[in-house]
Backbone as XML, in Angstrom:
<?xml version="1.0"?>
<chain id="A" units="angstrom">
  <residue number="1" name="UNK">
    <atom name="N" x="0.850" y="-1.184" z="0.000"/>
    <atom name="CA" x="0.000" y="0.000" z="0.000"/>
    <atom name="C" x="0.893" y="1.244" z="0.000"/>
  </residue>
  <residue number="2" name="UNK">
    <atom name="N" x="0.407" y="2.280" z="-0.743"/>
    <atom name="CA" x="1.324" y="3.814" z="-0.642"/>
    <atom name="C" x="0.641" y="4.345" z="0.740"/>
  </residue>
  <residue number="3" name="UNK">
    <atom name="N" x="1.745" y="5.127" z="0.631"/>
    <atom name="CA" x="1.828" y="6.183" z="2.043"/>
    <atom name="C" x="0.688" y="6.842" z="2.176"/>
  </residue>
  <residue number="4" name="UNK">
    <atom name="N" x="0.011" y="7.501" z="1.123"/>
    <atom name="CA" x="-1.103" y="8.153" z="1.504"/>
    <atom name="C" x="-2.233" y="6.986" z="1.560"/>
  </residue>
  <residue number="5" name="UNK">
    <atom name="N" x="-2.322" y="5.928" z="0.600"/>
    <atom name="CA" x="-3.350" y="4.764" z="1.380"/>
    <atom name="C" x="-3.266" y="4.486" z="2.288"/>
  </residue>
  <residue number="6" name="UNK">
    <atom name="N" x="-2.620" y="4.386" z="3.007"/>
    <atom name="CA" x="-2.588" y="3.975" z="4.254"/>
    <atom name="C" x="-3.036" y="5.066" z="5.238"/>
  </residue>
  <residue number="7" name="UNK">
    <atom name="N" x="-2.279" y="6.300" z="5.193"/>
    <atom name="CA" x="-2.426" y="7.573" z="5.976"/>
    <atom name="C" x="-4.406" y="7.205" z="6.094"/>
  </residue>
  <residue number="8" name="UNK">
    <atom name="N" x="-4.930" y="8.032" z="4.803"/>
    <atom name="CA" x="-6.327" y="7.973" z="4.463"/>
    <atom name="C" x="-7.196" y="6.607" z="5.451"/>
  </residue>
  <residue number="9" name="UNK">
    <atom name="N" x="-6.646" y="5.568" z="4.867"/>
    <atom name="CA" x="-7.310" y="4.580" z="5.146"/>
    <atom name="C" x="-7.307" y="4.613" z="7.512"/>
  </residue>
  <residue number="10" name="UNK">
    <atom name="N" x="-5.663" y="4.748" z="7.653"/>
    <atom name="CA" x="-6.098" y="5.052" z="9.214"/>
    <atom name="C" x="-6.721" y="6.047" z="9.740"/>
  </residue>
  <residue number="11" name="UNK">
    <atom name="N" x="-7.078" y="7.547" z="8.861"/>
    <atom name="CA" x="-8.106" y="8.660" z="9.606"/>
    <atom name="C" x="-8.972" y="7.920" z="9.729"/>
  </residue>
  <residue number="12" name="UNK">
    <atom name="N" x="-9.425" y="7.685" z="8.164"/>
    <atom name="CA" x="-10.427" y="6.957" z="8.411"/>
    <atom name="C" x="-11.446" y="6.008" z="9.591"/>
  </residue>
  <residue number="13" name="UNK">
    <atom name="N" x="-10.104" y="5.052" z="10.017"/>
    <atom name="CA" x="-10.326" y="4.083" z="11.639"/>
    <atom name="C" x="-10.477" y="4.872" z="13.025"/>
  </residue>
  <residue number="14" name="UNK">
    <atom name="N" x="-9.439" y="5.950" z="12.369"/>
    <atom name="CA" x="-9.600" y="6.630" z="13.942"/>
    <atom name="C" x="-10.568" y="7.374" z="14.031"/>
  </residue>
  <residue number="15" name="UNK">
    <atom name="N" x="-11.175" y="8.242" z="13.133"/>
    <atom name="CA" x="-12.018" y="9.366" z="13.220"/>
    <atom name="C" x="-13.395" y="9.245" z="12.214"/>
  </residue>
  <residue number="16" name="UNK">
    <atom name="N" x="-13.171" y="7.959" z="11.401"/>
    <atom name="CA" x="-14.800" y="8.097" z="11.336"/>
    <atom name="C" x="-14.522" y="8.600" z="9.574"/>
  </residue>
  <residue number="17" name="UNK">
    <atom name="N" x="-13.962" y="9.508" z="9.360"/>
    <atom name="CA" x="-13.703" y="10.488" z="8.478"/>
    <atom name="C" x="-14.044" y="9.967" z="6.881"/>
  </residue>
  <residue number="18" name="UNK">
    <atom name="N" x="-15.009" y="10.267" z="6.076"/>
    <atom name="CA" x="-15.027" y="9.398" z="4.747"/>
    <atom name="C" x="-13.786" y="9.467" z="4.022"/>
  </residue>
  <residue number="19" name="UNK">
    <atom name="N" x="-13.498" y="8.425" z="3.161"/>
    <atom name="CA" x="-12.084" y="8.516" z="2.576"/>
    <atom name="C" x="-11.758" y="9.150" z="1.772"/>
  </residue>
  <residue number="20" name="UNK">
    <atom name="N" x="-12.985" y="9.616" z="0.857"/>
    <atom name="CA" x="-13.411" y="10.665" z="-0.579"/>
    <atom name="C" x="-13.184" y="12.277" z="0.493"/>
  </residue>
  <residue number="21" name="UNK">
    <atom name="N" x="-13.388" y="12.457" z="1.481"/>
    <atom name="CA" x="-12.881" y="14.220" z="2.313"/>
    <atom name="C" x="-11.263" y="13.937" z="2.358"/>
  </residue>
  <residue number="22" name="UNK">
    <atom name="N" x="-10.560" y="12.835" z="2.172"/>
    <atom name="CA" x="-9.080" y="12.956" z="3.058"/>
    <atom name="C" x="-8.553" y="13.095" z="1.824"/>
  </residue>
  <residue number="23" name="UNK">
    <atom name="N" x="-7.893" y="14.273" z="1.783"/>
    <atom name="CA" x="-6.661" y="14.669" z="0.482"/>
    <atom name="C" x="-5.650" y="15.281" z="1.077"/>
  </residue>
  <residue number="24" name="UNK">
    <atom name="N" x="-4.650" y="15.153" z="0.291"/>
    <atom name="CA" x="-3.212" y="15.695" z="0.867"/>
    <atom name="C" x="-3.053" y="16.941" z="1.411"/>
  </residue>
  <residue number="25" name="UNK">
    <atom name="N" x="-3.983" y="17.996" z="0.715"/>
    <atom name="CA" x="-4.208" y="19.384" z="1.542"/>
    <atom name="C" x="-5.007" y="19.463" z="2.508"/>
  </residue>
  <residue number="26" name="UNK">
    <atom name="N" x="-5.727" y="18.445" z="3.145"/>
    <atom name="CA" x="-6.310" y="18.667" z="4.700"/>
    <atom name="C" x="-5.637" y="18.911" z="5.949"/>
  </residue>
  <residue number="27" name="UNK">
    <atom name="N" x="-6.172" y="19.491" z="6.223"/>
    <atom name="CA" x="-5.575" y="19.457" z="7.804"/>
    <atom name="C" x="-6.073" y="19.109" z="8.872"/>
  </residue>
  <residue number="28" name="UNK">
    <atom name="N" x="-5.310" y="18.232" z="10.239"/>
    <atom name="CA" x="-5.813" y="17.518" z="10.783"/>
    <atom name="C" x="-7.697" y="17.970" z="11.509"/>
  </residue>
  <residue number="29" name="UNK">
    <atom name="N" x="-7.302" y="19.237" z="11.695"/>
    <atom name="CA" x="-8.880" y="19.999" z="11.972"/>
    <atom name="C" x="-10.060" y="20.084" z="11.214"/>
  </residue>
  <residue number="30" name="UNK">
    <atom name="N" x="-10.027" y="19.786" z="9.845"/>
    <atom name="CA" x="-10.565" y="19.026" z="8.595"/>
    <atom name="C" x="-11.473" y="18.374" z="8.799"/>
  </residue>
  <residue number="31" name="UNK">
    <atom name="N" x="-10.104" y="17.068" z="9.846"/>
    <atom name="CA" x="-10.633" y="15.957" z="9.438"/>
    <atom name="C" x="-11.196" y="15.296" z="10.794"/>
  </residue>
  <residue number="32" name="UNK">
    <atom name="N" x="-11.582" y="16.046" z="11.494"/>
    <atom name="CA" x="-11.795" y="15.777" z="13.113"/>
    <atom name="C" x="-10.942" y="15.126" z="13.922"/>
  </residue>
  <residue number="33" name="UNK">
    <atom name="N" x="-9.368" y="15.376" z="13.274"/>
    <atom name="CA" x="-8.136" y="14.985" z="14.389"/>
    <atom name="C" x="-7.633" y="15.762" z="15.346"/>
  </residue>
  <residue number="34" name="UNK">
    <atom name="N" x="-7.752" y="15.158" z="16.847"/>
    <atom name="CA" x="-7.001" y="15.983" z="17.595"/>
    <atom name="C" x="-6.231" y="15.459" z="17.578"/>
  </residue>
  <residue number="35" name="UNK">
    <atom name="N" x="-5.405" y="16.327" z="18.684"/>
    <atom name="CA" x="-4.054" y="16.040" z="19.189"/>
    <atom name="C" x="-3.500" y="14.520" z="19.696"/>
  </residue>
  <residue number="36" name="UNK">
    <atom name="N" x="-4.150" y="13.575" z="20.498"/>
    <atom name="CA" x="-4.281" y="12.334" z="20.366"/>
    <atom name="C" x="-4.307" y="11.805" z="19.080"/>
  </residue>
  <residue number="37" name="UNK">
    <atom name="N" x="-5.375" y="11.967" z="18.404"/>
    <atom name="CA" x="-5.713" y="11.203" z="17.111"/>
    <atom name="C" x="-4.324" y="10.933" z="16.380"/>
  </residue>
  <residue number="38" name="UNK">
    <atom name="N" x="-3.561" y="12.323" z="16.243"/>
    <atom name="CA" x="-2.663" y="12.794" z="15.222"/>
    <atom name="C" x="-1.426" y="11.887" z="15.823"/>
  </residue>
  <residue number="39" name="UNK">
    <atom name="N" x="-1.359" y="11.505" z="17.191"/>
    <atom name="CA" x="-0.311" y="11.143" z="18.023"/>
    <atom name="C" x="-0.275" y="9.228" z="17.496"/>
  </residue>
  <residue number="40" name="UNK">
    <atom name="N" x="-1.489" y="9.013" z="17.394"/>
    <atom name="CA" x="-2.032" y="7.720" z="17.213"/>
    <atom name="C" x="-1.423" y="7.528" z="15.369"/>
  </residue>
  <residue number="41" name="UNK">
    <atom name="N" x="-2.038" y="8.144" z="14.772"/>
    <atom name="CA" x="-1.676" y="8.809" z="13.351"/>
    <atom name="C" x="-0.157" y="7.965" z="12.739"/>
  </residue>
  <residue number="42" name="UNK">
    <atom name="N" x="0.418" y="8.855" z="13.872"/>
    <atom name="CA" x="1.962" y="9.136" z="13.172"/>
    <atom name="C" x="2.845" y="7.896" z="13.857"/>
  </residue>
  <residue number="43" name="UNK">
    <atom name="N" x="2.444" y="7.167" z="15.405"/>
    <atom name="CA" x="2.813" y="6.281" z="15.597"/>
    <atom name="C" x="2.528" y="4.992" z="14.994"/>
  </residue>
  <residue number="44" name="UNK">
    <atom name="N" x="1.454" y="4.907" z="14.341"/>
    <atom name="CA" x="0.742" y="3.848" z="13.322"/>
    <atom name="C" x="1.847" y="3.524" z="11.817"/>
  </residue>
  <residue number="45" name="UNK">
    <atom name="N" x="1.892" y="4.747" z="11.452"/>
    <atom name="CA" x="2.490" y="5.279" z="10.239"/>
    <atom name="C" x="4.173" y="4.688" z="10.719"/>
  </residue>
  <residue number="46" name="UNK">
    <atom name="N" x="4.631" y="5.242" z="11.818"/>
    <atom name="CA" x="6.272" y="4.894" z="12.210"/>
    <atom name="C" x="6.095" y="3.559" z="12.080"/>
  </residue>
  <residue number="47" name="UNK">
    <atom name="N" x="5.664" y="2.875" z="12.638"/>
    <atom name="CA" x="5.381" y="1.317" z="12.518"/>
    <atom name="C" x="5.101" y="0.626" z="11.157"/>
  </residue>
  <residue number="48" name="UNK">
    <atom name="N" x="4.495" y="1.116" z="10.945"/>
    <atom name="CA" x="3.754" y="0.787" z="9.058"/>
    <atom name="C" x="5.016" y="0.806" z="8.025"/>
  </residue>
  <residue number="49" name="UNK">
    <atom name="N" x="5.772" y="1.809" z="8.019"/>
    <atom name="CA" x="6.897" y="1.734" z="6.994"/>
    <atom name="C" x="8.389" y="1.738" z="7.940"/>
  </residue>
  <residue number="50" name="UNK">
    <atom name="N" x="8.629" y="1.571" z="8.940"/>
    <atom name="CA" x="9.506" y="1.839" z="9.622"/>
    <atom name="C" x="10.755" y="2.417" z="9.851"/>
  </residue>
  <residue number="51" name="UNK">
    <atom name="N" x="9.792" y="3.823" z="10.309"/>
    <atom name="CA" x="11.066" y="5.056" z="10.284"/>
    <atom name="C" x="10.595" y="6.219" z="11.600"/>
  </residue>
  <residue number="52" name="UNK">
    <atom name="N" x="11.358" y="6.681" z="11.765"/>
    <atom name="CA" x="10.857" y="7.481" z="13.252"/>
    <atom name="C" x="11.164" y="9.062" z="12.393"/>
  </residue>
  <residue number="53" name="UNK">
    <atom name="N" x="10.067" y="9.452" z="13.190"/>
    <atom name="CA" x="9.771" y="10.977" z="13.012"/>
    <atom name="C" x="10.392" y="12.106" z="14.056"/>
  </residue>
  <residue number="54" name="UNK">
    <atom name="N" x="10.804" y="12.715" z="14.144"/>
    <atom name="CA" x="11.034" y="13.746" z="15.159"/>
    <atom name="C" x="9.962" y="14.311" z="15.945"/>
  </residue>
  <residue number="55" name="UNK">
    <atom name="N" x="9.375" y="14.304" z="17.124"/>
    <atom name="CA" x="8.578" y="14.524" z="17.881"/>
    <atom name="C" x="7.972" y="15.928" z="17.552"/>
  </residue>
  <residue number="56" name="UNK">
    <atom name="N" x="9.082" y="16.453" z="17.565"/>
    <atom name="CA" x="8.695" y="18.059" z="17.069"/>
    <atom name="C" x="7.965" y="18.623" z="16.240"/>
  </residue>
  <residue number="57" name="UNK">
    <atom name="N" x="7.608" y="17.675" z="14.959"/>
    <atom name="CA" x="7.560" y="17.569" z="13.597"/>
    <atom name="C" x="6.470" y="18.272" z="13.571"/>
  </residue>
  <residue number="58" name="UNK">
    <atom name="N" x="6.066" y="19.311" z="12.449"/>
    <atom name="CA" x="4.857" y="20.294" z="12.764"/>
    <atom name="C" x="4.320" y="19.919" z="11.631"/>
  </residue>
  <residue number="59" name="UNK">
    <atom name="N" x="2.886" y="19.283" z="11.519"/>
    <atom name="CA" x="1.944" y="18.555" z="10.633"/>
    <atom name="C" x="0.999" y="19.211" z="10.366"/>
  </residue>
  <residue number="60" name="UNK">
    <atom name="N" x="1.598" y="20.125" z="9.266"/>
    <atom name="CA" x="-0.514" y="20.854" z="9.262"/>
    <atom name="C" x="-1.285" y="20.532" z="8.067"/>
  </residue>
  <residue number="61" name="UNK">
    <atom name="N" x="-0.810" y="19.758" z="7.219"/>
    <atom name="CA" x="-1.542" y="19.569" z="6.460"/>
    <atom name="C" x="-1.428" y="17.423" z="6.215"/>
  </residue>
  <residue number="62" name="UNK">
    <atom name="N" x="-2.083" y="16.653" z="6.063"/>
    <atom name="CA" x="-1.989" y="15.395" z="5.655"/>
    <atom name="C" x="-0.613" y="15.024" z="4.357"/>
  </residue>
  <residue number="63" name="UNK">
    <atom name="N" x="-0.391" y="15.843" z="3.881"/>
    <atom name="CA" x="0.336" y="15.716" z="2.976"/>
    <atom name="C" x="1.543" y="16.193" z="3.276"/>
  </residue>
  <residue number="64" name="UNK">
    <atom name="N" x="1.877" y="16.850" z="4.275"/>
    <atom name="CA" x="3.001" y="17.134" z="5.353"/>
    <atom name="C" x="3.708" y="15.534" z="5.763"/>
  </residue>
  <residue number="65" name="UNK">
    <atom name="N" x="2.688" y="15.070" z="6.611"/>
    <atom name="CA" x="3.288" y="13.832" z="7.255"/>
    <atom name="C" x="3.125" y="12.689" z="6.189"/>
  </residue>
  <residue number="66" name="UNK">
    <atom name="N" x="3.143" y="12.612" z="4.727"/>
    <atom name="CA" x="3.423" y="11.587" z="3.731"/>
    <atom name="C" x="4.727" y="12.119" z="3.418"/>
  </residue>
  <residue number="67" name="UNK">
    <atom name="N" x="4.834" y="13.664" z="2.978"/>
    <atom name="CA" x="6.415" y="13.790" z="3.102"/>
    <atom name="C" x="7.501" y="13.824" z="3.748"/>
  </residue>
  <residue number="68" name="UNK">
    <atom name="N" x="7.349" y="13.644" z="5.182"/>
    <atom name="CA" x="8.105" y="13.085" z="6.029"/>
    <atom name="C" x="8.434" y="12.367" z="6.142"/>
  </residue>
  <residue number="69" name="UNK">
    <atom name="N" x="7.576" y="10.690" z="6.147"/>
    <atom name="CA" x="7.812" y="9.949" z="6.227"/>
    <atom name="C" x="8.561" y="9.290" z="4.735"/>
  </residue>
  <residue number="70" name="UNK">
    <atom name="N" x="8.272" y="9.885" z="3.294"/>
    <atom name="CA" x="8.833" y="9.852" z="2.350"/>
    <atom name="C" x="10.475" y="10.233" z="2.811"/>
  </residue>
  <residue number="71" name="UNK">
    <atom name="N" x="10.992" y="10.758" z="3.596"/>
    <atom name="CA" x="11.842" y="11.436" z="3.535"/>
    <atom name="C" x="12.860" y="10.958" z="4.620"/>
  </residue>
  <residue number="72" name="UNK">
    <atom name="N" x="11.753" y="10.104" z="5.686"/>
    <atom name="CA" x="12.823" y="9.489" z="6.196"/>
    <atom name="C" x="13.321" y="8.316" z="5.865"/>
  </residue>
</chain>
């Protein structure tokens, strides 16, 4: 699966969110992610392709954290 299938497909689990609203320019407030959600998100994602993110990492759009993880 690509990075953004997957991304999409876990809002999806966590938040309910239809998969046709999740595009690379959303942002987590969009998509009814909080701060948990997003925490859940990105630890799913570290696991999924296995690469660690910097905690710090400032995510404002969905298509932010596909290029991150592209990148690590």
């Amino acid at each position: 699966m690509d990075i953004f299938g997957f991304i999409r497909d876990t809002i999806h689990e966590i938040a309910g969110t239809p998969v046709e609203k999740i595009k690379p320019e959303s942002t987590p407030k969009e998509l009814n992610l909080d701060l948990f959600d997003m925490q859940e998100l990105v630890l799913d994602a570290e696991n999924e392709f296995d690469v660690c993110l910097p905690e710090e990492s400032k995510i404002e759009t969905i298509g932010d954290l596909e290029r991150m993880i592209t990148a690590a």
